[in-house]
N, C-alpha and C positions, 0 to 999 in steps of 0.2 A: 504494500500500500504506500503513494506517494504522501506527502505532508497533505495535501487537498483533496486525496478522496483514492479508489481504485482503478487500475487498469483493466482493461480489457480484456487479457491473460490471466491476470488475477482473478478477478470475476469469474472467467471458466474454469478455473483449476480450482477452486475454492467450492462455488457449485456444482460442478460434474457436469455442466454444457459446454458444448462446442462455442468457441468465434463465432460462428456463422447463427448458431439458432440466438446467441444475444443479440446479433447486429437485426436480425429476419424479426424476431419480438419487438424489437425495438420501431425497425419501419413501419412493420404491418399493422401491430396492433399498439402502438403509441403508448405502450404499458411502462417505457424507461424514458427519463430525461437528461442525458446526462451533459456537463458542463465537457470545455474543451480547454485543455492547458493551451499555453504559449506556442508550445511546438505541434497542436493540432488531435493531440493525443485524447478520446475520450477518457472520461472519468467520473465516475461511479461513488456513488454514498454508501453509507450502510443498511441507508433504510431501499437502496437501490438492490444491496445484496441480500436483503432480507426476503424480499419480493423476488427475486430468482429463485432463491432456496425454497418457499413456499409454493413456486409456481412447478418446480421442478419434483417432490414430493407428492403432488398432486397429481404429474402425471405419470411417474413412477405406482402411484393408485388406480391406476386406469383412466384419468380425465383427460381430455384434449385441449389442446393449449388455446385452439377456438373457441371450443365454448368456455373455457376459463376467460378469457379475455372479453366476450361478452356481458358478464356480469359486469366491467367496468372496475375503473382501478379504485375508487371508495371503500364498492362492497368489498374485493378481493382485501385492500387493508382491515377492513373491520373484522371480518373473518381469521386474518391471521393472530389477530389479538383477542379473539374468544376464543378461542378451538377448546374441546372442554377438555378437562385436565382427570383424572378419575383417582389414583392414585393407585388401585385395590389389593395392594398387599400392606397394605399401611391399616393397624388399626385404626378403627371409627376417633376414637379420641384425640389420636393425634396427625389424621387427617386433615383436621379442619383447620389445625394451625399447619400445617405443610403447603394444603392450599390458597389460602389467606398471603403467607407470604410468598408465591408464584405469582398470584392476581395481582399483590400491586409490582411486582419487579415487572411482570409484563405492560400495567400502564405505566413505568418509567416514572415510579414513585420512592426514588431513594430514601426517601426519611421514615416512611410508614413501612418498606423494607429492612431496613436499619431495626426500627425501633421492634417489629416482628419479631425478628431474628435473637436482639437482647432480650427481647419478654421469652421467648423461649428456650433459650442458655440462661436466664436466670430460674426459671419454674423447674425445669428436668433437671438442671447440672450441665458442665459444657459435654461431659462423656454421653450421657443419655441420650441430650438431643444433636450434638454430632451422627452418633451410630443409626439413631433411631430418626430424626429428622431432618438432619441438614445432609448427609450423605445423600439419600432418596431423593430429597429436591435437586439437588445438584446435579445426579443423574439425570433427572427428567428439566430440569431447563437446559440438558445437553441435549437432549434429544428435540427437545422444542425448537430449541436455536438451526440446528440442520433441516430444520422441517420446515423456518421462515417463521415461526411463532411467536417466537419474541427476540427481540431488538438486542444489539452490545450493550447499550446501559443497563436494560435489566438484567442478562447475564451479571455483570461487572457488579451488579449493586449487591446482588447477592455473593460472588466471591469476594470480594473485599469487604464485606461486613461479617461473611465467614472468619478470612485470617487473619481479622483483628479482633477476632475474639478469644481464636486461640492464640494469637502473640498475646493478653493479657493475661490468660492463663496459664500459660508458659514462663511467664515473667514474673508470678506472680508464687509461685511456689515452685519447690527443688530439692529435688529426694537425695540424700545424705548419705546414700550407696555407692558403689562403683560406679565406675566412670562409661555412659553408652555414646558413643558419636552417630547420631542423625543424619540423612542428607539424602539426596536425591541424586541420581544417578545424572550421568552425562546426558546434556541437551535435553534434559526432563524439568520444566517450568513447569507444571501443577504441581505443588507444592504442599498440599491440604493434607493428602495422605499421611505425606512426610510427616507433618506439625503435629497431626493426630495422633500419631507413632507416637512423640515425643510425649506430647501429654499422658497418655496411657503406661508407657513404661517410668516417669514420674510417680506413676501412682503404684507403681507396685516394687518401687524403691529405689529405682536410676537416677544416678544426677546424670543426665542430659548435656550435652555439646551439640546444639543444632546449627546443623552448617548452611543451612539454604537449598537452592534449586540450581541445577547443573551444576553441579558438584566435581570439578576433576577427580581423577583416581590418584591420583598423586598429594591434591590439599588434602585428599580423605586420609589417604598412609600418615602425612605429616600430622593431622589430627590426632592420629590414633596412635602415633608413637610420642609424641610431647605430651598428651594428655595421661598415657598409660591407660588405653582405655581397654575395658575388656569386654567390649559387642561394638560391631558395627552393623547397623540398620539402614538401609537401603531403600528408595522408593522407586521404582519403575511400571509407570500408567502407559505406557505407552509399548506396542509389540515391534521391538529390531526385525529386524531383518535375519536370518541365521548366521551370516558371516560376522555381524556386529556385534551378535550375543555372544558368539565365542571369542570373539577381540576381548568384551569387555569383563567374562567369563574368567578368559586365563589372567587377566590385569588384575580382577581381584581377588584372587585363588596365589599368585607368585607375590602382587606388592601389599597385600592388605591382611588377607587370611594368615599370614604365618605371625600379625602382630596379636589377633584378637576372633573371634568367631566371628563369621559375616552371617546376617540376615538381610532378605530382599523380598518386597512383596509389591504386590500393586499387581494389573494386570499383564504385564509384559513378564513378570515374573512367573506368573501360573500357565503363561503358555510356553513357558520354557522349562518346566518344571524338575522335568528329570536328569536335564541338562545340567542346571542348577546343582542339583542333589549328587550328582558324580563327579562332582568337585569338591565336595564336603561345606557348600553354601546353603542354607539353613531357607527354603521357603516359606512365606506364608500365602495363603488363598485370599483370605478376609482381615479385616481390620482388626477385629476381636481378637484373634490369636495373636496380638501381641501380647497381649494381658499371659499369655502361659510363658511368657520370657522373663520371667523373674529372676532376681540373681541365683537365686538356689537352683533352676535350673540350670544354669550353667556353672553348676561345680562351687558356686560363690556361698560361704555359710556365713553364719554371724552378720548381716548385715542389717543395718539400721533403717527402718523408712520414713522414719521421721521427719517430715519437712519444718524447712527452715527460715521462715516470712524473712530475713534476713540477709538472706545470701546472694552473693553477687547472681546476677543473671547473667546465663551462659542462655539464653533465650536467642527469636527472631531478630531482636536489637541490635545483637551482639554477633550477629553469622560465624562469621571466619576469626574470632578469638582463641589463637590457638597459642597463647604464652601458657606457663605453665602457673 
């Protein structure tokens, strides 16, 4: 994306059309307006890729791009901001607040977003309604978003009011056990997993070193040897390629594994699973199973879980703090 809006290129690679059926949409049925840079270049909004994405899912469902466009571009906007949301593997109870805060991120209501999100990490706890509510949402305004359903602010409103709520809660307490180093695997920016990880293994007695998102395998080793740490934890949401997975496989099997046990989870991890495991890297499927990482299971006895309202933050603040 240029500073003033999308390419042409971008637009197709991002939705899954062709050049041509944007430029043919755009003549035929007047459904796109896009502005022209200096040097002649179309370019495209969000709410431009929004309406691709939405038109493109539609007829991936069998509709025709004709009669979609005859409805006219109002109806098709208004449409993409009801489309109805169901949830139905979410208890009744805590559906109503999972959908609540969907409805307003999709009308582009950041403060009644925001404020959803704290009312419900103050009611559950931030672990309850992580696992049980804000994971699920996050899921499904991924999949809204591919579908043209809702817009990048609402996306965005809900992530960033997600991981500032676990950056407080990270920051805010610090388990008084051994040492785990946190992070996200290379070229891996979702970061939620990661921060979730952290919080959960705080609570079952880790003091925590959270390193961020895209994480070198090299700052990880220097983490894990200055800190004396003994777990490294891993996020990878996203599926490599095979050649990648084994690059970054024997990288953390030769520079990282011989300091400390490695864990990795997320879903690029559980399709790699066995791969994983015959390098003596420690999987997990689900978020939950970190909770069975406690130091006892790893050999670690006498440990203390005590948190420490007091203690320096080794939190999101503080990323890449790796004095000793």
């Amino acid at each position: 994306m240029t500073t003033h809006g999308y390419r042409i290129k971008e637009m197709a690679e991002i939705s899954g059309l062709s050049d041509h059926a944007i430029r043919m949409w755009e003549r035929r049925y007047d459904l796109l307006h896009p502005q022209r840079s200096p040097n002649g270049y179309r370019l495209y909004t969000e709410d431009d890729l929004q309406l691709l994405l939405y038109l493109k899912a539609q007829i991936d469902a069998g509709r025709a791009i004709g009669e979609l466009a005859r409805d006219g571009l109002p109806k098709l906007r208004e449409r993409m901001a009801h489309t109805p949301v169901t949830l139905p593997a979410m208890p009744e109870g805590l559906r109503q607040q999972a959908l609540a805060i969907i409805h307003s991120a999709r009308c582009s209501d950041q403060r009644t977003t925001a404020e959803r999100i704290h009312r419900t990490v103050t009611l559950l706890g931030m672990e309850r309604a992580v696992i049980e509510i804000l994971f699920p949402v996050l899921r499904q305004v991924g999949e809204l978003w591919h579908r043209g359903e809702i817009g990048n602010q609402g996306e965005q409103a809900i992530t960033r009011t997600v991981r500032q709520e676990l950056v407080e809660a990270l920051t805010s307490q610090q388990g008084a056990g051994p040492v785990a180093v946190v992070a996200c695997t290379p070229k891996e920016f979702h970061e939620l997993g990661a921060m979730t990880a952290a919080l959960l293994l705080q609570q079952v007695g880790w003091q925590v070193i959270y390193l961020g998102p895209d994480t070198g395998i090299e700052v990880l080793r220097l983490a894990c040897k200055r800190r004396r740490a003994n777990l490294a934890v891993l996020s990878c949401t996203f599926e490599l390629k095979e050649r990648e997975m084994r690059k970054l496989v024997d990288r953390l099997r030769t520079r990282v594994r011989p300091l400390c046990p490695v864990v990795i989870g997320g879903k690029g991890a559980a399709a790699c699973a066995s791969l994983l495991a015959a390098q003596d890297l420690r999987v997990l499927t689900e978020i939950q199973q970190v909770r069975r990482c406690t130091p006892e299971s790893f050999g670690l006895t006498g440990v203390t879980t005590t948190r420490s309202s007091g203690s320096r933050p080794t939190g999101p603040n503080r990323p890449r703090s790796l004095s000793a």
